[in-house]
C-alpha positions in Angstrom: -141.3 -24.2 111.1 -140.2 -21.2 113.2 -142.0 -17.8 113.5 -138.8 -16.4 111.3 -138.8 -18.9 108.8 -143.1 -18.5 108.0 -141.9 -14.5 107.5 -139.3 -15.4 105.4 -141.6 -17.8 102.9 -144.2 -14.9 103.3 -141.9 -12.3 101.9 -140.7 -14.9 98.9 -144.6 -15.0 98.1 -145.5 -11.1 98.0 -144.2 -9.2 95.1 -144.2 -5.3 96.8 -141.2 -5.1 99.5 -140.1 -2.7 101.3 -135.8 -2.6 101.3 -136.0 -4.1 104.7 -137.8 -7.0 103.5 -135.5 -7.4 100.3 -132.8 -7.3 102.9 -134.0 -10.0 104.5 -134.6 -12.3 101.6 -131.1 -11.9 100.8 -129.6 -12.6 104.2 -131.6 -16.0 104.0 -129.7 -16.3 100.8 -126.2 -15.8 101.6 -126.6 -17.3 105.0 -127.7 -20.8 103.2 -123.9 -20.7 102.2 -121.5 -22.0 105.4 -119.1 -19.4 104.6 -119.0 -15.9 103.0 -115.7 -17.2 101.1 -118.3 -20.1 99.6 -120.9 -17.5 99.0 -118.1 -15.7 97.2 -117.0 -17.8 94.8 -120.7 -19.2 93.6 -121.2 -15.3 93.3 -117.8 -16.0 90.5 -119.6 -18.6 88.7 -123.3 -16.4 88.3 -123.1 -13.8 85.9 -122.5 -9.8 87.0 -126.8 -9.4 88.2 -126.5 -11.9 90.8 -123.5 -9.6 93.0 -125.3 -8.2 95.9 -126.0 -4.6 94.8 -127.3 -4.9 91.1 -129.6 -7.7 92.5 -131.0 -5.4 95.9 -131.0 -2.5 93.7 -133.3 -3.9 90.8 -135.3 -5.7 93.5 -136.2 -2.8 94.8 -137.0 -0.9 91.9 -139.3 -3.5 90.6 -141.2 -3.3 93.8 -141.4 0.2 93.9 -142.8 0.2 90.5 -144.9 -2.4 91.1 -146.1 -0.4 94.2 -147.2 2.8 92.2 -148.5 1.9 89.4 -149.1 4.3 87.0 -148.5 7.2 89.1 -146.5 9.8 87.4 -143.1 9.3 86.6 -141.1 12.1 88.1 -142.7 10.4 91.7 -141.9 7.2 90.6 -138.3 8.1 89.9 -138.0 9.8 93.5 -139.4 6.9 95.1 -137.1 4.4 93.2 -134.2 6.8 94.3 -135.2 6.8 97.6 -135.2 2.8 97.8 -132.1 2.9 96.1 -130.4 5.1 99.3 -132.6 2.4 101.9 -130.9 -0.8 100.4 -127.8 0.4 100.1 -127.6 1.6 103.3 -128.7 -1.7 104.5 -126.3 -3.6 102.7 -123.7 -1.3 103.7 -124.4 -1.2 107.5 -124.6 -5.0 107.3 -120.9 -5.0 105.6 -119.9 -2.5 107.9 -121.1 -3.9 111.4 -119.7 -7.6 110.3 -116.9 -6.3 109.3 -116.2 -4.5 112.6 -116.9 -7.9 114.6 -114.7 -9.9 112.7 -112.3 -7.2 113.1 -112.4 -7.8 116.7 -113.4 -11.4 117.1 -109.9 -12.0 115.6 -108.1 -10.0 118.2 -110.2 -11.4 120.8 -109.7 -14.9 119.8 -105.8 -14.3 119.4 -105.9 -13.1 122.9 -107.9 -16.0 123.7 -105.4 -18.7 122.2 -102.5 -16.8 123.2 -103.9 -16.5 127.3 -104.7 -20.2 126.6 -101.1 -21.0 125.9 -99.6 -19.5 128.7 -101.9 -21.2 131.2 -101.6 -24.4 129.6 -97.7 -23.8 130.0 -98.3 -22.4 133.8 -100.5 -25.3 134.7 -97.9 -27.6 133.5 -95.1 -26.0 135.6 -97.0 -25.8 138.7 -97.4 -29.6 137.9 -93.6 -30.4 137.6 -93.0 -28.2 140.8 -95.4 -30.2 142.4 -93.8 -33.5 141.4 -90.8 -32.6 142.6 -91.6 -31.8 145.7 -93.8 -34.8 145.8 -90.8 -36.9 144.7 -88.4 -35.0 147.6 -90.8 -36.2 150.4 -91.0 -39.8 149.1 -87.0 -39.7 149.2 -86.7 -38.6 152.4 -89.2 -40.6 153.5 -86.7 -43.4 152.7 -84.1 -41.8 154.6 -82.8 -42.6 158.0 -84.0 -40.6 160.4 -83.5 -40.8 164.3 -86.7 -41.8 166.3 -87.2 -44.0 169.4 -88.1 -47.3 169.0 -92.1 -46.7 169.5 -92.3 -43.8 167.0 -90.1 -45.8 164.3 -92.9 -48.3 164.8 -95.8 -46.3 164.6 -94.4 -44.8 161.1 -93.5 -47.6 160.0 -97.2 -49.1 160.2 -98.8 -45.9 159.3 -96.4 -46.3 155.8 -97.1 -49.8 155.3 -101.1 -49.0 155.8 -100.8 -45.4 154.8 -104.5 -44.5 152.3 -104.2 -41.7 149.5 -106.9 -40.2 148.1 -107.4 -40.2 144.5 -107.4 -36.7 144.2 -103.8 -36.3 145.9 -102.9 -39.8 143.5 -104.2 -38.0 140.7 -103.0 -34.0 141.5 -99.2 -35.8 142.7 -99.1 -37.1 138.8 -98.2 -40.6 139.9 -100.5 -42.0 137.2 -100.1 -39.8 134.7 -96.0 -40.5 135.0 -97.2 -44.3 134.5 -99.2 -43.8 131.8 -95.6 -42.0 130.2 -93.5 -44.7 131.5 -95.6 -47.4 129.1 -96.1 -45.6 126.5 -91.8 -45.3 126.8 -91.3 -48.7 127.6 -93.3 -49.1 124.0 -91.1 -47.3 122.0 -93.1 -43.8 121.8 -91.5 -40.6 121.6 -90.9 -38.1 124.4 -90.9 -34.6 123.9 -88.3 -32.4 125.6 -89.3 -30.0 128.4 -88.4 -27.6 127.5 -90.5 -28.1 123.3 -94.1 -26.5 125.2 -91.7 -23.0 125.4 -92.5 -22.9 121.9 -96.1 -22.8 122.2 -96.3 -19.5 123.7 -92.8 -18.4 122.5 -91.3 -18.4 126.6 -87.4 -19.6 127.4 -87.6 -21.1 131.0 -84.2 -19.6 132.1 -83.4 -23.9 134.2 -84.3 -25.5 130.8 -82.7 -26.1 127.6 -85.3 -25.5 124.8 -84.5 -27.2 122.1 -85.0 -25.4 118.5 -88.3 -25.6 115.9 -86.6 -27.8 113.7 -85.5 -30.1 116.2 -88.8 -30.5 117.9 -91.0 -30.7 114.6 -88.7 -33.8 113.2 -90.1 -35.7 116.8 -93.7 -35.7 115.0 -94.8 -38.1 112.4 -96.3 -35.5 110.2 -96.5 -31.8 109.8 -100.3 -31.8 110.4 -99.2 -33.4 114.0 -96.8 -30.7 114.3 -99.3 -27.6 113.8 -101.6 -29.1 116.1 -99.0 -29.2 118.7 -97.8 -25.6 118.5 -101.6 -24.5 118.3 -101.8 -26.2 121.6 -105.2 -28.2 120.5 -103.4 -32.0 120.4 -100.0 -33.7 121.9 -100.5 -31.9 125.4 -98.7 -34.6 127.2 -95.3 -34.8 126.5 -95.3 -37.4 123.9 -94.9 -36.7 120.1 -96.6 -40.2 118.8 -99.4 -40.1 121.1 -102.3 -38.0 120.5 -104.2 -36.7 123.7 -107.3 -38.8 122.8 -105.3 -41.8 122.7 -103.4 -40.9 125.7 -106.5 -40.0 128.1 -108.2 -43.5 126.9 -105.5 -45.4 128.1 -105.3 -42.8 131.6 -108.8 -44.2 132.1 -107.8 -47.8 131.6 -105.2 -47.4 133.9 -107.5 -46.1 136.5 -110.3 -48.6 136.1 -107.8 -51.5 136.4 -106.1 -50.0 139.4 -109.8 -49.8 141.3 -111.2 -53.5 140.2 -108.0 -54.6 142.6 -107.3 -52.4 145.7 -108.8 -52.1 148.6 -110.7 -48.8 150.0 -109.0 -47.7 152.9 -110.1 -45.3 155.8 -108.0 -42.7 158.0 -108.7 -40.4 161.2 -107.0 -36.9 161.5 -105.6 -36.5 164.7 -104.5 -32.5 164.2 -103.4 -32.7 168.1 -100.7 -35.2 167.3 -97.5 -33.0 167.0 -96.1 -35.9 164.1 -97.2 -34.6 160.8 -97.2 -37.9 158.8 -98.9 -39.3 162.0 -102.2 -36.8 161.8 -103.6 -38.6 159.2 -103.8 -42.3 161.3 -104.6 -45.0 159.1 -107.3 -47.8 160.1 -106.6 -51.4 159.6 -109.8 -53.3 158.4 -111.6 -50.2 159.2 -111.4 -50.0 163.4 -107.9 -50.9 164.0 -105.6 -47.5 164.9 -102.6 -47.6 166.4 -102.0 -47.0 170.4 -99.5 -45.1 170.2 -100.7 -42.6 167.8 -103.8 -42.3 170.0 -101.3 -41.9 173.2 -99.7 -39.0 171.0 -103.0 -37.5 170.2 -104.1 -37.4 173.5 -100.8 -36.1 174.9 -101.0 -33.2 172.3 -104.3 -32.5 173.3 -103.7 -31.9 177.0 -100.8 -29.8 176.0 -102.8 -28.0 173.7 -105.5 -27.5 176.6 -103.0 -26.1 178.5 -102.4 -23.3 175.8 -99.3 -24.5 174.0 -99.5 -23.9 170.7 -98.0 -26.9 167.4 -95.5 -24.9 165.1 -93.2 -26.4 162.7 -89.7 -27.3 164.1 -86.8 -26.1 161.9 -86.5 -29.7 160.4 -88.2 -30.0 156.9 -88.0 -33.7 156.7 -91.5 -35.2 156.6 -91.7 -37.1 160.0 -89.8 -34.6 162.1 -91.7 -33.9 164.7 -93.6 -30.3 165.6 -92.2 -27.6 168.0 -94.7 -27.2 171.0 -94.8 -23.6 172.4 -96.6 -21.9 174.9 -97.2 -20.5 178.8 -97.2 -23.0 181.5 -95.2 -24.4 184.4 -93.8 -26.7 182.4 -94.9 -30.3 183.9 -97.1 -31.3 180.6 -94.0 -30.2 178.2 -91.8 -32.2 180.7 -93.7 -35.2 180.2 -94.0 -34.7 176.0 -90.3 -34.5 176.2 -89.6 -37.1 178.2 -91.9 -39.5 176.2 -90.2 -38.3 173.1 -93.4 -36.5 171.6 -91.6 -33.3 170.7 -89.8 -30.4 171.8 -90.6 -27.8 173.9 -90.4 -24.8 175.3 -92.6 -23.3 178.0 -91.9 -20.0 179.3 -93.8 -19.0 183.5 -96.9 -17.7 183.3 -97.1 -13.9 183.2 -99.3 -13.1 186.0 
């Protein structure tokens, strides 16, 4: 038993108490009750000298008489009064401080739900943007794109061996899109874009967002409904699958996906002025491509020489970087001729 709880059985055993103490007999009362709107309504069913005043007040005035004895009466009326004015303030500070941190636990806690919302609805865009940029690159990355015959190779490998990390797998949404797609393929229900504007009451001005009534007829049941818009359930994009359901079966997806592939290595090679070629992929752990490691070493001796890798004006994934810098020019000849990259080399100011 805990120090607080021997006072508290002590105070039920002794019959003089100060207000303080009757105080704290009834907070071990009320607070046996899980909520004051429990407490409340057994209060309805106990008749008027169980409410919370008539019950501290006569308390009080039994112990003071108790107390005094047979001390004359005019002291023991001014003591009882006195008591009276100590409980009362009690109780009403109690009512009073509660009160005023409900009061503000409830704004807080609006604020909370409300801040909640819109970063729930931010994390979600940034997501999406990510995606599509994620799903640009792989497009292009299908595209033709003029290269000379060594370089086509050398991407082509570095594709066909190329290692992602989980965390870009997982951050790029690749999984999480095939988790969707089965649940799809299944029959399930997928919620419009533009339905999570409604959690936090925002209009993306490049989506359609559909209206309340056409959003809450996608959920099974009303319940399912609330717990959407309160942003505690249905938080990915599905109106029949429940986020518990939907991160169990995330996490079968992954487990199945590491019992069968193999764990892959890469070097970065920052000198190489081929973006997708930085990140050199091994083969069976010690096999690397020559001619990455010929463009690594290239960009390094330029790079030595105080040229500097910027991006070219070409956005497509395997262009190749701009090499700038001060030199007489005979290392940049050489990159250029060998089709490493272009660039520009202005005589040294001496």
């Amino acid at each position: 038993m805990s120090g607080g709880m021997r006072r508290i059985k002590k105070l039920e055993t002794e019959s003089s108490l100060t207000p303080k103490q009757i105080i704290l007999l009834w907070f071990q009362e009320a607070h046996a009750f899980n909520t004051i709107g429990e407490y409340v309504r057994y209060l309805k069913t106990q008749p008027d000298s169980a409410a919370p005043i008539d019950m501290l007040t006569r308390k009080v005035e039994e112990s003071v008489k108790q107390t005094l004895g047979r001390r004359p009466r005019e002291e023991v009326d001014k003591a009882v009064r006195q008591a009276y004015k100590d409980v009362l303030f009690l109780f009403f500070l109690h009512q009073q401080v509660n009160g005023k941190l409900l009061s503000e636990n409830r704004y807080y806690w609006t604020r909370f739900q409300l801040l909640s919302k819109e970063l729930r609805f931010l994390l979600r865009e940034q997501s999406r943007d990510r995606q599509i940029q994620w799903n640009r690159i792989r497009a292009e990355m299908d595209m033709p794109y003029p290269l000379d015959q060594e370089a086509a190779a050398a991407v082509e490998a570095a594709k066909r061996y190329h290692v992602i990390p989980w965390e870009v797998l997982e951050e790029g949404e690749d999984i999480s899109q095939w988790v969707v797609d089965s649940y799809l393929a299944k029959g399930k229900t997928a919620l419009p874009d533009g339905a999570y504007g409604l959690l936090i009451g925002v209009k993306p001005t490049y989506l359609d967002v559909p209206s309340e009534a056409e959003v809450k007829e996608l959920f099974e049941t009303e319940e399912d409904y609330q717990k959407f818009l309160a942003g505690e359930d249905y938080s990915y994009g599905l109106a029949d699958v429940p986020d518990a359901e939907y991160d169990a079966h995330y996490e079968a997806i992954v487990s199945a996906i590491k019992g069968v592939i193999q764990p892959g290595t890469i070097v970065n090679l920052p000198s190489v002025p081929h973006r997708f070629l930085q990140e050199a992929p091994l083969l069976d752990g010690d096999w690397i491509d020559r001619y990455v490691v010929e463009l690594s070493e290239w960009g390094a001796r330029l790079l030595e020489k105080g040229f500097v890798l910027e991006e070219s004006g070409d956005n497509h994934p395997i262009a190749w970087q701009r090499i700038i810098g001060q030199d007489d020019g005979s290392e940049a000849d050489a990159a250029v001729t060998r089709g490493l990259c272009e660039v520009e080399g202005q005589e040294e100011q001496r």
